[in-house]
N, C-alpha and C positions, 0 to 999 in steps of 0.2 A: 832667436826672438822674431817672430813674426808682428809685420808694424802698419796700422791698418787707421786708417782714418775713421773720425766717430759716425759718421755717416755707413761706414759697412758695420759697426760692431751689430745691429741684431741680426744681421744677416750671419756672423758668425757664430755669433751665440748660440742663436738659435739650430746651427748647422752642427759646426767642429765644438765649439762649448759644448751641448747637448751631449754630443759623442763620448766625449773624453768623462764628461759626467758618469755615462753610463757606462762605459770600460771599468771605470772607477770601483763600481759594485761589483763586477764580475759574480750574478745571485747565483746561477746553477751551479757549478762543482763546488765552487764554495760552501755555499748553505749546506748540500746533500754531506760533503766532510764534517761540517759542524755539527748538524744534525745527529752524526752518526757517536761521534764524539761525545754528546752531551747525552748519548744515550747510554754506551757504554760507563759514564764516568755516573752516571744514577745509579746503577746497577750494580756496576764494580768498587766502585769508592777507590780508597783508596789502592787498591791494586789497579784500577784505571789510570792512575796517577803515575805511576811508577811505570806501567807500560808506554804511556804516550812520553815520558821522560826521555826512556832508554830510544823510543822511534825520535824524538823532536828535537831534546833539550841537549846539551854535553853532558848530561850525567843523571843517573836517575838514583835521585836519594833516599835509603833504607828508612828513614827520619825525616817529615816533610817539614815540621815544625824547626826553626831556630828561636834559640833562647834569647831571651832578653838580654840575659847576659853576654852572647853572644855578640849583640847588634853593639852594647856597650865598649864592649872590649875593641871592636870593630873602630870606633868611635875616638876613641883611648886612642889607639893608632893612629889613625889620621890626624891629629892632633900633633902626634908625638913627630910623623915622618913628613907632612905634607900642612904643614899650619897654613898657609896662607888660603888653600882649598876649604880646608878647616874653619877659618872666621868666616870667608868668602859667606858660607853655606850658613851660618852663622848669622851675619846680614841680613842675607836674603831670609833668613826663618824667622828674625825678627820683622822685616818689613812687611813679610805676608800674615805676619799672625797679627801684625797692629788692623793691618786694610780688612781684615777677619771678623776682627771685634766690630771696626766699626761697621761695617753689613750687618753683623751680628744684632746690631741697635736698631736696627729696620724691622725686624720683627717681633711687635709686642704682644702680649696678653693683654686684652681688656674686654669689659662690660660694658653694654650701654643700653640706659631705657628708648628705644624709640620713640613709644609710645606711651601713655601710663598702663600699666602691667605686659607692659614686651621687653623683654631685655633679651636683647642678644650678644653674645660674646665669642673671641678666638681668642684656643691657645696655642703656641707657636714651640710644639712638641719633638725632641731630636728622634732621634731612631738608635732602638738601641744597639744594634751591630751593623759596619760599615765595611765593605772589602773597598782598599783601593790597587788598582794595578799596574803595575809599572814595569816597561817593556824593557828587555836587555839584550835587545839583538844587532843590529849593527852598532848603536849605541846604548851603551848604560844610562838610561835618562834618572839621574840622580835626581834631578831639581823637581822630579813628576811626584816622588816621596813628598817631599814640602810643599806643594802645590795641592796635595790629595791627603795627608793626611791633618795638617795642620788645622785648615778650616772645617772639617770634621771634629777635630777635640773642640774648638772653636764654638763650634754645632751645640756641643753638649753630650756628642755619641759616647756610651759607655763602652764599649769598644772597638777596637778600630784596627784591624786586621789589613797584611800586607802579603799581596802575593805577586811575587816575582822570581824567574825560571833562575834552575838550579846553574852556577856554574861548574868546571873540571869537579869543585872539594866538596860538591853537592848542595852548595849555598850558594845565594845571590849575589853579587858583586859587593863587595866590602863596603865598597863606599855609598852603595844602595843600601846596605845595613848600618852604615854609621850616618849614613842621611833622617835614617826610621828612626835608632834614638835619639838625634837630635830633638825629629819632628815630634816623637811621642807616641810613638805605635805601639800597642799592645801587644799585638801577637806578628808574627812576621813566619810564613811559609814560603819554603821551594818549589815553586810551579807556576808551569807560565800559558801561554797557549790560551785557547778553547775552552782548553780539559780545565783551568784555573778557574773560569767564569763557570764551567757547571758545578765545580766543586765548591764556590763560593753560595750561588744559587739554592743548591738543594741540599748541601754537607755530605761530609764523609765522614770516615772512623778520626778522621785528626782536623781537619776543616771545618767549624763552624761553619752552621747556613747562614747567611749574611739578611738584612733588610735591600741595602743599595750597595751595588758594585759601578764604583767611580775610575776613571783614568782611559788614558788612551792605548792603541794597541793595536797589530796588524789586522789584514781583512778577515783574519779566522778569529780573533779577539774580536773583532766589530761584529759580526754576523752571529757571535755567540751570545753580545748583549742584547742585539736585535732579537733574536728570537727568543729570549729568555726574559723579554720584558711582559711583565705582568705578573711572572713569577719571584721576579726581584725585580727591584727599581731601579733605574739606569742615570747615569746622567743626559746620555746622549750617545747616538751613534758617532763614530768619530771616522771620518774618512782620509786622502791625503790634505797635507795641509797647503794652507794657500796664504799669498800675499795681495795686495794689493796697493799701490803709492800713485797719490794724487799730488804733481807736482808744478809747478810755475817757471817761467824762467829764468828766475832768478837761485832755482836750487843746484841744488852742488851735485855733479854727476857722478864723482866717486862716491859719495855718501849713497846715492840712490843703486849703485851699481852693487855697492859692498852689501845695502838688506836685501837685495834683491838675491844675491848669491846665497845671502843666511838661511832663506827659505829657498833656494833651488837645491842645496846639499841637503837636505834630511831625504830625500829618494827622489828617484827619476818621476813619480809622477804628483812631485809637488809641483805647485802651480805659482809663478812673481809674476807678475801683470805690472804694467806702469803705465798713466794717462799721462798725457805731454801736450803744451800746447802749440811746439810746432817742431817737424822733422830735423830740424838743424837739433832741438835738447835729442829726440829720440837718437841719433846719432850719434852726439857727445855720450850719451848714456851705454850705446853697444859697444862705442872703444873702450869706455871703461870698463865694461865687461869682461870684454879679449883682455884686456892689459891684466885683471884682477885674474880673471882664470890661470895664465901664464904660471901665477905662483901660490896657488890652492891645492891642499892637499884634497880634496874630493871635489877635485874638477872635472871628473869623471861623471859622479853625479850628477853636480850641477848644472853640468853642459847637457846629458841627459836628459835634464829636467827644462832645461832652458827650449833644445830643442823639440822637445815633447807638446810644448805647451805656454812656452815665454810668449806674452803678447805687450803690445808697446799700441798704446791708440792717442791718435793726435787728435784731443779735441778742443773745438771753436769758443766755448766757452764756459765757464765754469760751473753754470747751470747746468751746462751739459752733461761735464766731467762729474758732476751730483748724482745725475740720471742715471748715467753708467752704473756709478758704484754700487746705487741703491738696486739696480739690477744685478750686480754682479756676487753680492752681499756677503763680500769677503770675511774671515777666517779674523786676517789682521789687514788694519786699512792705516797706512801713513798718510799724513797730511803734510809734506813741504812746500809750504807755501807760506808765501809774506802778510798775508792777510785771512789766515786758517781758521778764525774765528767766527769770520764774516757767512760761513758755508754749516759750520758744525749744525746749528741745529735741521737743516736739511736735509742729513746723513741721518737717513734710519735703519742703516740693514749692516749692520756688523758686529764681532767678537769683540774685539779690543780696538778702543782707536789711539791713536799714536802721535799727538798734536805737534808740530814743528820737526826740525830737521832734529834736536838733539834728540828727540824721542824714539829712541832705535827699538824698534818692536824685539831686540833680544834680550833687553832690559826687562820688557814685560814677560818673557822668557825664562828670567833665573831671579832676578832679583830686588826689582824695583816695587814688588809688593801683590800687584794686580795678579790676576791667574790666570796660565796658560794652556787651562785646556778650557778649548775653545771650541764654537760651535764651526762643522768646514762643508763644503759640498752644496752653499748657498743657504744650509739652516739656518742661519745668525738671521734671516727672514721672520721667523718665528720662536727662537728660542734665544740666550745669553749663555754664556761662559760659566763653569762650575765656580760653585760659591757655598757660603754657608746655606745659602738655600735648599742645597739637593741632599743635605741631612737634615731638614728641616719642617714637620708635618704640622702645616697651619690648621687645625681643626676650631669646628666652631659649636657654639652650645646657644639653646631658648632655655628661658625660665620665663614662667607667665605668673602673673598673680591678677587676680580682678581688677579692671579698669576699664576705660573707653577702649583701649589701645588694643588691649589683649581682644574686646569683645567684637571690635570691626576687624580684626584677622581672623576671630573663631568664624563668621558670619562668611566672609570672604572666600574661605576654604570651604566652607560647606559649598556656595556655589558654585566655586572651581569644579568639585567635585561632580556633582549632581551633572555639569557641562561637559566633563569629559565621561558620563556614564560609570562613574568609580563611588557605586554606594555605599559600600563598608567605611569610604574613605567620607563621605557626607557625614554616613550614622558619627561617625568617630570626630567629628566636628560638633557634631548638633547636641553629641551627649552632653557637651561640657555648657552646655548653659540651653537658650530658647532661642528660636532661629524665626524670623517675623515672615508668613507664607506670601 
């Protein structure tokens, strides 16, 4: 962990942050791989599938599709062999399907006359097919199932399709298929990669073409949503992930050491950061590091990650420690501090916040309701966290009938018109009544 006073942070920011930013994307071999990939899997369908398999995956499966029945049976077992996994997941699909609905209530259809004969109105239309993605590579992200597909049925989507790479028996991780029926997935495929997001994108002989492809996923996943946006809808690029904990004196250094670690073990180039208000915490906080590494099983990573990128700023005051963050416009932002209220609405640039010390950002992770995939790489600047929203098309509708209202917007538009030199678009105003020269 590198530990800097708030007075250098833009000097690093904007130096080694910048940097690590842009390693982050690595666009060239990347892209040109994906590229070539998302070309091959147009053309080839599903024998693209089965080829990038046998090169990528453990196994490439004759049958890309698994059965419902399958994911159920899957389901049955985990039950039967590992119950407490079993309710666990259970919990958490209740908690995120309640926090679902209530977003869900955010977006209404309605009419309204503005004016007399103006009525304008939105309606808040699902999509009718959803791919979500869920990664199984150094780990089986089971809880990415529930996070992605729950608030989709939530949505309204009439289907909602799951692609994740085959394991040894040419299926996904068991417990990734007894996650899906839990969550409610329609259809559930063997394929992971790239090759998964073109074959979502554009379809294949067994692949549904999808509207929006949701979830997270390595840099060949990310660069294949990025370039395939517009052709399907995306939630967001998803880059590594980050943390961020804004902490006071009075917080507890093994609690800040232990989330700190939660996010340095998902890969070497995830990013913990911690603001501190003076070196005596940021030292309490790097012992408990050392100590807490000593007996982690991916303290290889973490350490990794830590020294990749760990940074520790001591700032002078809280306004300050605001400034940072809103510059720094983390992934996930803790707040330990005794008086974390007092700053909240000042924080405007992040994914998930995480108010007091009990609030462990892995809670908002698996189970505690909210969703963890999140905007990382400084987006949370401009965008929010998947929700029912990203299966959700607000479209809107005019209806006009005779009135005042309707006749000063006909008039309006005509001038608009005639101002920007767009006559078709005048005549197409002037028709509908008499326009005063």
């Amino acid at each position: 962990m590198i530990i800097i006073d708030a007075p250098d942070f833009n000097a690093y920011w904007n130096h080694a942050g910048a940097a690590g930013r842009a390693a982050e994307t690595d666009p060239g071999r990347v892209e040109q791989t994906v590229r070539d990939i998302i070309a091959q899997v147009q053309s080839g369908g599903d024998r693209a599938l089965r080829d990038y398999a046998a090169r990528f995956d453990r196994s490439s499966p004759e049958h890309l599709e698994v059965s419902p029945a399958e994911a159920r049976h899957a389901l049955e077992e985990l039950e039967r062999f590992d119950r407490e996994l079993a309710a666990a997941l259970r919990l958490a699909a209740d908690h995120i399907r309640h926090f679902a609905v209530l977003q869900k209530k955010q977006f209404a259809d309605f009419e309204s006359e503005l004016e007399s004969g103006l009525f304008t109105g939105q309606r808040c239309i699902p999509v009718e097919r959803a791919a979500v993605y869920v990664p199984a590579g150094r780990f089986p992200l089971i809880s990415t199932v529930l996070m992605g597909v729950i608030p989709a049925k939530v949505a309204g989507v009439a289907e909602v399709v799951l692609l994740s790479p085959p394991l040894e028996d040419g299926k996904p991780d068991r417990r990734i298929l007894a996650a899906a029926a839990l969550a409610g997935a329609d259809r559930i495929f063997a394929t992971g990669g790239a090759q998964a997001i073109a074959a979502a994108a554009f379809g294949t002989e067994s692949v549904p073409r999808c509207d929006v492809i949701v979830g997270p996923g390595n840099k060949y996943v990310a660069a294949a949503k990025r370039i395939l946006f517009g052709q399907v809808g995306i939630d967001f690029v998803a880059g590594p992930t980050d943390v961020l904990i804004i902490a006071d004196g009075n917080a507890e250094p093994d609690l800040i050491a232990a989330d700190l670690l939660a996010q340095a073990e998902h890969d070497p180039d995830a990013r913990a950061r911690l603001l501190v208000p003076n070196r005596p915490m940021a030292e309490r906080v790097t012992a408990a590091l050392e100590k807490q590494l000593g007996t982690l099983s991916t303290a290889e990573t973490a350490r990794a990650s830590l020294d990749a990128g760990g940074l520790i700023v001591i700032y002078t005051s809280l306004d300050e420690a605001v400034r940072i963050a809103n510059t720094i416009a983390p992934e996930h932002l803790e707040l330990h501090l005794t008086a974390a209220e007092a700053i909240i609405p000042k924080l405007r640039n992040y994914g998930s916040l995480f108010i007091g010390s009990l609030a462990a950002e892995v809670l908002g992770d698996y189970s505690a309701g909210i969703n963890h995939t999140l905007p990382t790489s400084g987006s949370a600047r401009f965008t929010g966290g998947l929700s029912v929203r990203h299966f959700i098309k607000t479209v809107t509708s005019l209806r006009c009938a005779p009135g005042a209202g309707f006749e000063a917007s006909r008039r309006a538009a005509a001038l608009i018109a005639r101002a920007e030199g767009l006559d078709a678009h005048r005549r197409s105003a002037e028709s509908r009544g008499k326009i005063e020269p």
